[in-house]
C-alpha positions as CSV (number, residue, x, y, z in Angstrom):
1,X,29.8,-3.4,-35.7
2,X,33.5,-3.4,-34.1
3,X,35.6,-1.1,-35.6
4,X,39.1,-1.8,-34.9
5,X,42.4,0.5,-35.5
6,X,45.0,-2.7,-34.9
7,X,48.0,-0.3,-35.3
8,X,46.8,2.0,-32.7
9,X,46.7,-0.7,-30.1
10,X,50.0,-2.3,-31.3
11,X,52.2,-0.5,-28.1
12,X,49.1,-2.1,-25.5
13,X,49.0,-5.4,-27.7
14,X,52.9,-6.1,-27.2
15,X,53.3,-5.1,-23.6
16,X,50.1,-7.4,-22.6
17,X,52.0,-10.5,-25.2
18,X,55.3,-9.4,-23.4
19,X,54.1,-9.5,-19.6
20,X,52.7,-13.0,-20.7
21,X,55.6,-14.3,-21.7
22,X,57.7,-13.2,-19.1
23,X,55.2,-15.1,-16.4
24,X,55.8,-18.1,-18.7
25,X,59.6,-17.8,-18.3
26,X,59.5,-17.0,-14.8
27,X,57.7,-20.1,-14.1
28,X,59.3,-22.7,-16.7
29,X,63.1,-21.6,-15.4
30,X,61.8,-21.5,-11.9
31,X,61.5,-24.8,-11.4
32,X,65.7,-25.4,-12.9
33,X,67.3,-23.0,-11.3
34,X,68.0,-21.3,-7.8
35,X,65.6,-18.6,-7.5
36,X,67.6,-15.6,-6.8
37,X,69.0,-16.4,-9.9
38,X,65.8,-15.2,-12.0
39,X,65.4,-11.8,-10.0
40,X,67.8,-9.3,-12.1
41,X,66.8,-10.9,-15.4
42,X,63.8,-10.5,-15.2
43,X,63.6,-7.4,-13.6
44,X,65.9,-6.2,-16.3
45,X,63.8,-7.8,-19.3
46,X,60.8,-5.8,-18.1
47,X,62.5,-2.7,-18.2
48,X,63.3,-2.9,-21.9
49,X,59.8,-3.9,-22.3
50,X,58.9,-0.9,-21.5
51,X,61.0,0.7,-23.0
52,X,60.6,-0.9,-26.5
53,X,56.9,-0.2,-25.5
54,X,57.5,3.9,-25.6
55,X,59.4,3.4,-28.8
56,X,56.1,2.1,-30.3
57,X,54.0,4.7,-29.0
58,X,56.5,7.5,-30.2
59,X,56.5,5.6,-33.5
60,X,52.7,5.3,-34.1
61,X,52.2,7.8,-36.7
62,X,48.6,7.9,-35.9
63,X,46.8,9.4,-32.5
64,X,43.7,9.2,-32.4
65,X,42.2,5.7,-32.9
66,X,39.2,3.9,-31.2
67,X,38.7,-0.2,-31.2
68,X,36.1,-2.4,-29.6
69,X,32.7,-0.2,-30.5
70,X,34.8,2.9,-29.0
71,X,35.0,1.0,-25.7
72,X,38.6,2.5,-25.8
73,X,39.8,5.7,-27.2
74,X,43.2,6.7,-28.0
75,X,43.9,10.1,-28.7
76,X,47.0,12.6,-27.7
77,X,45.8,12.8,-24.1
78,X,45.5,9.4,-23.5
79,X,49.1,8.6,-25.7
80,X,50.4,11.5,-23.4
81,X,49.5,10.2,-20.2
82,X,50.8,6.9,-20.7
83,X,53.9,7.6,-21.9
84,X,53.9,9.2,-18.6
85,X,53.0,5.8,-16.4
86,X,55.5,3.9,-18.4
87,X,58.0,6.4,-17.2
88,X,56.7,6.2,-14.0
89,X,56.9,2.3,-14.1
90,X,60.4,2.5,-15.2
91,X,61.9,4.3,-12.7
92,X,59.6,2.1,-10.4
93,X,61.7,-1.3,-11.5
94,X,64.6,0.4,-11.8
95,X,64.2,1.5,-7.9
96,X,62.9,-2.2,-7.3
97,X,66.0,-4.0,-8.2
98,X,67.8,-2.2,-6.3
99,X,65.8,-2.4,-3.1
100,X,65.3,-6.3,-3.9
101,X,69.3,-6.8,-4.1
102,X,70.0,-4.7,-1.3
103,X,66.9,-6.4,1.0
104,X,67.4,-9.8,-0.6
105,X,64.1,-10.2,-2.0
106,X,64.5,-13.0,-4.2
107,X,60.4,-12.2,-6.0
108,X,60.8,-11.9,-9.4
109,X,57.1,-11.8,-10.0
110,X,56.6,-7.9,-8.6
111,X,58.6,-6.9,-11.9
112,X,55.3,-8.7,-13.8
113,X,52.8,-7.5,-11.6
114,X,54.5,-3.9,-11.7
115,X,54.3,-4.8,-15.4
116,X,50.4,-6.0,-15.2
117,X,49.8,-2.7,-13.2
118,X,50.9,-0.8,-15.8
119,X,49.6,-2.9,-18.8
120,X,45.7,-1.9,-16.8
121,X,46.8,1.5,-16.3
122,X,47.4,2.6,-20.0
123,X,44.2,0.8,-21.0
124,X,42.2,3.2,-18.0
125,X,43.5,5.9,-19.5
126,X,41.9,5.4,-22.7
127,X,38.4,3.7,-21.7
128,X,35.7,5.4,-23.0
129,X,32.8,3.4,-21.5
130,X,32.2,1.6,-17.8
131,X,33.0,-1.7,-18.6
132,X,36.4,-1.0,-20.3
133,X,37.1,1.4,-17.1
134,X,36.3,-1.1,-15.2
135,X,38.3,-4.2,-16.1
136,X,41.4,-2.4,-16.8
137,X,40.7,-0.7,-13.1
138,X,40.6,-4.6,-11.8
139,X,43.3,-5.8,-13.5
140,X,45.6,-3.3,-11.7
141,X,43.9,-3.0,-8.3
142,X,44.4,-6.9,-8.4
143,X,48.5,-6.2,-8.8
144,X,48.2,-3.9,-6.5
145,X,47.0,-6.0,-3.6
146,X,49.9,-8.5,-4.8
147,X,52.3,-6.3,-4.2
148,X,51.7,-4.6,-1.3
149,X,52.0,-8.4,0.2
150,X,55.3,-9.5,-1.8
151,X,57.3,-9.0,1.1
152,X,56.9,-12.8,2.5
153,X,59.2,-12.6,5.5
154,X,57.3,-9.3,7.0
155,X,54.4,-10.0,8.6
156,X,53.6,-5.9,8.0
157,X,53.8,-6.7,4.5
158,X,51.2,-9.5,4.9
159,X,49.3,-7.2,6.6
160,X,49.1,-3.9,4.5
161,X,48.0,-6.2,1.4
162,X,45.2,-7.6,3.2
163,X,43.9,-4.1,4.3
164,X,44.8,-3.0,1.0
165,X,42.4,-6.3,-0.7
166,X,39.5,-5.4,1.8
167,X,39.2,-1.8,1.9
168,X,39.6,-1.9,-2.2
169,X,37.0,-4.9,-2.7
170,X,34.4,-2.6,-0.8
171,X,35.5,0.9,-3.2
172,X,35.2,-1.4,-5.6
173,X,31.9,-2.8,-5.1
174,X,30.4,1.0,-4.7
175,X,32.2,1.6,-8.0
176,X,30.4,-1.3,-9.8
177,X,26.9,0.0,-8.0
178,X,27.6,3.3,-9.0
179,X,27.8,1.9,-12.3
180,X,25.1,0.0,-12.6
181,X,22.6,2.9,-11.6
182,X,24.2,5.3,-14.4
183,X,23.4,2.5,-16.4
184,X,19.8,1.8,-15.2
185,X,19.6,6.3,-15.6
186,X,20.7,6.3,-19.3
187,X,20.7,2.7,-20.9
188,X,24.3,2.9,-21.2
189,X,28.0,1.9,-20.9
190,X,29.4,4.6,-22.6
191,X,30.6,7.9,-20.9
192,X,30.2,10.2,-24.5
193,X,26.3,9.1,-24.4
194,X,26.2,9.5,-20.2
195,X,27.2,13.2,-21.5
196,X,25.3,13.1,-25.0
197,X,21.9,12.6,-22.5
198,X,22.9,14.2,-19.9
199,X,22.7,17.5,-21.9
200,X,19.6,17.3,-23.1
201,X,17.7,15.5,-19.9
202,X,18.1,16.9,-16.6
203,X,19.7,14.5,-14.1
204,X,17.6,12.3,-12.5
205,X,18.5,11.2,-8.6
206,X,19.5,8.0,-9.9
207,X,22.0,9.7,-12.0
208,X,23.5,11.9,-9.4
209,X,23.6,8.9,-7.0
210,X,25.1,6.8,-9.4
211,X,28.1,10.1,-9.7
212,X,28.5,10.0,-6.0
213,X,29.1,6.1,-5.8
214,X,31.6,6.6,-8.8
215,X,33.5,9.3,-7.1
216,X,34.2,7.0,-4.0
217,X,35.6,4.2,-6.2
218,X,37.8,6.5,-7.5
219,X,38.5,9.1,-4.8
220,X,39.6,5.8,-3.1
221,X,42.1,5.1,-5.8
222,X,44.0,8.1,-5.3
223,X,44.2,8.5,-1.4
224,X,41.6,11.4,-1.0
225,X,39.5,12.1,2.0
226,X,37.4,10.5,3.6
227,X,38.7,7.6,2.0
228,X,42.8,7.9,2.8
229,X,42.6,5.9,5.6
230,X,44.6,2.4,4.3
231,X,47.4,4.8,3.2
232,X,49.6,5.3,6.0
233,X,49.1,1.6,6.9
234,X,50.1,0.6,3.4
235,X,52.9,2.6,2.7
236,X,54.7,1.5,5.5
237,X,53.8,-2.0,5.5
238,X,54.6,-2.7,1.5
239,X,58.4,-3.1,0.3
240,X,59.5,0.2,-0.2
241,X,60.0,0.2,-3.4
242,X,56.8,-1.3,-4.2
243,X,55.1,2.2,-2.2
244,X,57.1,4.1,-4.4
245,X,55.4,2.3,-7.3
246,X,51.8,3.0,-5.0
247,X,52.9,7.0,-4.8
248,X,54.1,7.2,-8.4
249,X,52.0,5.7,-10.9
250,X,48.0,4.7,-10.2
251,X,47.3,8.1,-9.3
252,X,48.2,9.7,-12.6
253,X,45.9,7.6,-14.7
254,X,42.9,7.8,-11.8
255,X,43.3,11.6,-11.6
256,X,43.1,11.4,-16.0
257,X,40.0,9.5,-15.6
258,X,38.0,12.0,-13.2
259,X,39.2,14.9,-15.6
260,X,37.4,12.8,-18.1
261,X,34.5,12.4,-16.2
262,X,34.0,15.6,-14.8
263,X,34.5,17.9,-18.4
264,X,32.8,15.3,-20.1
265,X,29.8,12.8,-18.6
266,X,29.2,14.6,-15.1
267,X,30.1,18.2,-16.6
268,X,26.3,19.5,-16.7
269,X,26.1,18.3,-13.2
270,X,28.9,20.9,-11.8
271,X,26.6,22.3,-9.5
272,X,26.2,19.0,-7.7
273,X,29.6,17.9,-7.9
274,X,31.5,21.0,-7.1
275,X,30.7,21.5,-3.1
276,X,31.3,17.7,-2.6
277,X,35.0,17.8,-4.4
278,X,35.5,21.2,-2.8
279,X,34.8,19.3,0.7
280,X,37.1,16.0,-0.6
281,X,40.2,18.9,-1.0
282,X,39.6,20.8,2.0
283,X,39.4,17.6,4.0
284,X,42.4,15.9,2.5
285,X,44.3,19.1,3.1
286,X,43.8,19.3,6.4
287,X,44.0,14.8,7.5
288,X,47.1,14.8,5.5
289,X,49.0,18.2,7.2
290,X,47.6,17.2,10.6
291,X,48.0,14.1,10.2
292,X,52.2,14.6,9.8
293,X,52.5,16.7,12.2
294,X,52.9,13.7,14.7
295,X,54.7,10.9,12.7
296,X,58.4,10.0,13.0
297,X,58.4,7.1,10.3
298,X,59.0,8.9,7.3
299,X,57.1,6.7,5.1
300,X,53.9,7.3,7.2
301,X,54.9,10.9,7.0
302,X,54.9,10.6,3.5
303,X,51.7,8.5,3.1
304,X,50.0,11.5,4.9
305,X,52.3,14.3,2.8
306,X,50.6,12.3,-0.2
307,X,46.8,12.7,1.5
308,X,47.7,16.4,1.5
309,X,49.1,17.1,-2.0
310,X,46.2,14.9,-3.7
311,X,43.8,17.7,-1.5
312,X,45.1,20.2,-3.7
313,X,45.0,18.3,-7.3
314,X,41.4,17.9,-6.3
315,X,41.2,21.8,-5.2
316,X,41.8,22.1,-9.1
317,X,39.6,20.0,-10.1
318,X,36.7,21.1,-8.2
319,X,37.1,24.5,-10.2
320,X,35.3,22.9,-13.3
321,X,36.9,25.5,-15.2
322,X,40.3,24.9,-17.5
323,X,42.1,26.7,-15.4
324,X,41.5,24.9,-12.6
325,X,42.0,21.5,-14.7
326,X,45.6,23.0,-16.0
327,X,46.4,24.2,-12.6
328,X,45.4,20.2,-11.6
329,X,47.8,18.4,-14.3
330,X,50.6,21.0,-13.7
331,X,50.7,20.1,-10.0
332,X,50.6,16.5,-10.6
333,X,53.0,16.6,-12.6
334,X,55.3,18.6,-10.3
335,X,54.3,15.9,-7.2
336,X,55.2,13.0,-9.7
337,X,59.2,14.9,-9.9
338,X,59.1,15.2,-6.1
339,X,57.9,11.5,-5.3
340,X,60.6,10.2,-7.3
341,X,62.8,12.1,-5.5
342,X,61.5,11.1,-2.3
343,X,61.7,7.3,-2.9
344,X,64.7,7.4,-4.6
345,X,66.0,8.7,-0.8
346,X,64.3,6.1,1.1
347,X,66.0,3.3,-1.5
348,X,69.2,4.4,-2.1
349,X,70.5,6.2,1.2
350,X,71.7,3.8,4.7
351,X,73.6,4.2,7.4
352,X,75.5,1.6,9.4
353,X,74.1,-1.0,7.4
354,X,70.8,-0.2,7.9
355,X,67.8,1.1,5.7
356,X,66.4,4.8,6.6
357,X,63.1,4.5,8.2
358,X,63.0,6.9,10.5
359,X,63.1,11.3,10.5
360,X,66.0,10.8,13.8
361,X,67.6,8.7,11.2
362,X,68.8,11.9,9.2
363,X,69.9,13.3,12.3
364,X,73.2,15.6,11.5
365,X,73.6,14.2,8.1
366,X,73.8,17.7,7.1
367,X,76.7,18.4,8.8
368,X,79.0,15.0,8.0
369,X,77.7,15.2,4.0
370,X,76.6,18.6,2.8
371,X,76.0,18.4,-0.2
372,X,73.7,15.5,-0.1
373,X,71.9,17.5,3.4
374,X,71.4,20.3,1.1
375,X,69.5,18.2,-1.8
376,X,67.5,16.6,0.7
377,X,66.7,19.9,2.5
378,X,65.9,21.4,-1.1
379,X,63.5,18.3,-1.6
380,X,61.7,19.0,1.5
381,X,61.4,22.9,0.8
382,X,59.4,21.8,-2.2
383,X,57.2,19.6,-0.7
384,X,56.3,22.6,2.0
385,X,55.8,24.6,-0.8
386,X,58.4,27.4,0.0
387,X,59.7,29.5,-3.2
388,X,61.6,29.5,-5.8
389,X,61.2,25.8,-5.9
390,X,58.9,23.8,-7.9
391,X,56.7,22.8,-5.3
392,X,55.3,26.4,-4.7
393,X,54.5,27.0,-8.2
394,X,52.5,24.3,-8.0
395,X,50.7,25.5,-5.5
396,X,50.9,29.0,-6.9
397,X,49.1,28.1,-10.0
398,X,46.3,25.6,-8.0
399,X,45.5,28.9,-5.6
400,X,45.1,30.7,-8.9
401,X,42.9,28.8,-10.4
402,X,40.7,28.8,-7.3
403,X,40.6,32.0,-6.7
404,X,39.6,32.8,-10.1
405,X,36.4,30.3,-9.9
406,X,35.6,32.6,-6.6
407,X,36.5,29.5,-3.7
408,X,37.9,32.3,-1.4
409,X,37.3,30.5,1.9
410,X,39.0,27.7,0.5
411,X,41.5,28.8,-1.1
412,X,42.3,30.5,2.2
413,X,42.2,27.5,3.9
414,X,44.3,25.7,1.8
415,X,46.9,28.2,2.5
416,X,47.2,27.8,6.0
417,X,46.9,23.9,6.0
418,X,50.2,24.5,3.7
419,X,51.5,26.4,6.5
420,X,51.0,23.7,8.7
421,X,52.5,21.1,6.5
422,X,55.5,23.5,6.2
423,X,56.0,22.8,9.9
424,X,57.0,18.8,9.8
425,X,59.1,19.7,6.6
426,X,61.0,22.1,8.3
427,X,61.2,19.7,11.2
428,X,63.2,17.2,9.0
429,X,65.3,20.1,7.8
430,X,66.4,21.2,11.7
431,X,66.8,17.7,12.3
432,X,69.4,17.2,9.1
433,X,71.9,20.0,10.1
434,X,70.8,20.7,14.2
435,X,70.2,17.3,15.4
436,X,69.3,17.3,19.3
437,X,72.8,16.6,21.6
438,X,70.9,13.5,23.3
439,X,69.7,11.9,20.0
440,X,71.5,9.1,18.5
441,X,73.0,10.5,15.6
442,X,74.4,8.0,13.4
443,X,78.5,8.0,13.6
444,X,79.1,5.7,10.4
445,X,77.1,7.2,7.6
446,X,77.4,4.7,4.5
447,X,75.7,6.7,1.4
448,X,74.7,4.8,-2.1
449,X,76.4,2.5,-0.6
450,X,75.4,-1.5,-1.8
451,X,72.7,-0.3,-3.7
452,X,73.7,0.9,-7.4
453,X,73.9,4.5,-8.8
454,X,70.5,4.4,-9.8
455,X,69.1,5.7,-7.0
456,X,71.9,8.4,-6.3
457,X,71.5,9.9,-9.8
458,X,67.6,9.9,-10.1
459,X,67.5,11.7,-6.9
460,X,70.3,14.4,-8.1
461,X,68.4,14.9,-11.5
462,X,65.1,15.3,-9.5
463,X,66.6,17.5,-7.0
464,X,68.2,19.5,-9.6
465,X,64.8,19.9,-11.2
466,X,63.3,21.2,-8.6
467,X,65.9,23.6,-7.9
468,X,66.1,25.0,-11.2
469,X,62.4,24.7,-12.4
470,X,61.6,28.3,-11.9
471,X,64.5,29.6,-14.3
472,X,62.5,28.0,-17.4
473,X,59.1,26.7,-15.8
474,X,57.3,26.9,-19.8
475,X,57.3,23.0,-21.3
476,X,55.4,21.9,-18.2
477,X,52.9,24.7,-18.1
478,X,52.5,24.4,-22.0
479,X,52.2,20.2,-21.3
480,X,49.3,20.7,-18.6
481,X,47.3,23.5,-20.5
482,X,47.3,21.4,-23.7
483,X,45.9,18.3,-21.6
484,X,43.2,20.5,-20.0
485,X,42.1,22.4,-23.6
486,X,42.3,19.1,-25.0
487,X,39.4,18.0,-22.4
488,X,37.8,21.3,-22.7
489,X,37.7,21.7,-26.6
């Protein structure tokens, strides 16, 4: 029997009717009017649907809620964390419209597909059985590989979404084996009765093979090693606003979903799934700090910064204690601030009339424009990790957690591959305020300029943020500990 909670769902039910209908318009005026026209419309229509999409979450009275035979679950952790993507996604169109206007890309379909993205992200979130996890998984991977193409004019563009469509069509298709032998292990779908059986039967092979294909599906998803390697290619050949999209949103639901997995379904399996996690950080630390060391193109550099900082959310993780999970969420959370931050720089800063691609491209900034050479060099001190900022508490409270679950040796590790990262960081930093005398520095620096305030202000409050986390660093803590107890009962 289908028991179904209609005013839980209402948020999910309008944004899906909403995204719909904004395809529908898209198309029908399409065909009547020039096309550029359609772009900020559209673009801005989709922002208020997400925003009229929060106001009904914060408005449902009721959390927890389950529809379709408990194929999806919605309690305060899953409401939580999508309140968080929307966010994520709004900031994403906002930064999208203005890269479209300034780059003259006249698509209004990625504001949908950003929108469809979304719409199968806050349904991941709250799947509570394969299939569910499944489609909704699909249904954004599918936007994804849309987007990362968008860009018609760049062959790069073209290029990174084909990558993007192959590599994910084979993580998918160990996802859907891995799948299919948890199924054939327990005789079911659903991830309570995976754990319900899994306490009282020891696992079988097929149930710890099924596990492994499951984490490459989803290690995949987020960029970790030895599965990062479309990432650099990706992120610099998609629109940049759509790799700020990439950087920003997927990873929080993914990294929900293994939290999920790992204290619920897989959690009498620690043992197995501990060393091979421990390995996926380690290795992710150290691809995405060497990895850096020897790029100029700052969004490669930041493809392989992200490979890195998704080494140490898994470092947490691999713990399987609540610590560990807290210290996971708290991090992420901390990345998500700094990413916004980052983009919002790529987007919204140019010089001579031309987009920032490139680290010699800040060269001496610091010097002509101060203050804005001091936020970025703040921005980049949190990324290495260096304190007071936000970024090393991060990294503070991960090392905690690990040391506290015994992984010396890594955690040991983990320091000096933050050491290393530190290094092309710092090398941005030198390169703001002591650029070399035979490099090009720019001699017409043009700032916000073209673009819209948007950008300028979300990387001031982001910035400021960082700066001024450690003087009250409470509300997120208390946010990430209550996720984490919330999995861990």
């Amino acid at each position: 029997m289908f028991v179904t909670d209609w005013k839980v769902i209402g948020p999910e039910l309008f944004l899906g009717t909403a995204v719909q209908l904004l395809l529908l318009l898209g198309v029908w005026y399409g065909s009547r009017s020039p096309y550029p026209i359609l772009l900020k419309p559209i673009a801005v229509l989709s922002m208020w649907t997400v925003v009229l999409t929060l106001w009904l979450m914060e408005s449902t009275n009721t959390f927890y809620g389950s529809v379709w035979n408990d194929s999806f679950v919605f309690d305060s952790l899953a409401r939580n964390v999508q309140i968080w993507i929307l966010l994520g996604t709004l900031i994403s169109l906002g930064l999208s419209l203005a890269y479209s206007n300034k780059e003259k890309m006249y698509a209004y379909e990625s504001s949908i597909f950003m929108l469809f993205a979304a719409f199968g992200l806050i349904g991941l979130v709250a799947a509570q059985d394969f299939l569910a996890f499944y489609l909704t998984l699909e249904l954004q991977s599918f936007s994804f590989y849309i987007l990362a193409a968008s860009k018609r004019t760049s062959q790069f563009s073209t290029e990174s979404g084909l990558k993007y469509f192959v590599l994910g069509a084979v993580a998918s298709g160990f996802l859907l084996f891995g799948g299919s032998l948890l199924y054939g292990a327990t005789g079911s779908l659903s991830f309570t009765d995976w754990m319900n059986l899994n306490l009282v039967i020891p696992s079988t092979n097929m149930f710890l093979l099924g596990m492994l294909f499951m984490f490459v599906g989803i290690l995949f998803k987020v960029s970790a090693f030895p599965f990062h390697v479309w990432t650099p290619d990706v992120y610099e050949g998609a629109p940049t606003s759509v790799t700020a999209f990439f950087a920003l949103v997927p990873k929080i639901g993914m990294f929900l979903v293994l939290a999920k997995l790992l204290s619920g379904a897989f959690y009498v399996s620690l043992p197995y799934w501990q060393t091979v996690l421990a390995v996926v950080a380690l290795g992710s630390m150290v691809i995405g700090s060497l990895g850096a060391l020897g790029q100029r193109k700052l969004k490669r550099l930041l493809a392989y910064s992200t490979i890195s900082h998704v080494g140490f959310i898994v470092l947490g993780f691999s713990t399987g204690a609540v610590e560990g999970i807290q210290g996971a969420f708290f991090y992420l959370m901390i990345y998500f601030i700094m990413t916004i931050a980052s983009f919002a720089l790529l987007i919204g800063w140019q010089y001579s009339n031309t987009r920032l691609k490139s680290v010699q491209d800040l060269a001496g900034l610091g010097r002509q424009h101060p203050v804005l050479g001091l936020g970025i060099a703040m921005l980049f001190f949190s990324l290495a990790g260096i304190p007071p900022l936000a970024g090393f508490f991060s990294k503070y409270v991960v090392f905690q957690a690990a040391l506290a679950s015994q992984f010396y040796v890594i955690t040991l590790l983990a320091v000096v591959t933050s050491v290393i990262g530190a290094v092309y960081y710092l090398r941005i930093v030198k390169t703001l305020f002591f650029p070399k005398e035979t490099s090009s520095t720019p001699t017409t620096i043009v700032v916000w300029n073209d673009v819209g305030a948007f950008p300028a202000y979300l990387f001031a409050f982001s910035v400021t943020f960082l700066m001024v986390f450690w003087f009250y660093p409470t509300p997120l803590l208390m946010i990430a500990q209550s996720w984490s107890y919330t999995l861990f009962p």
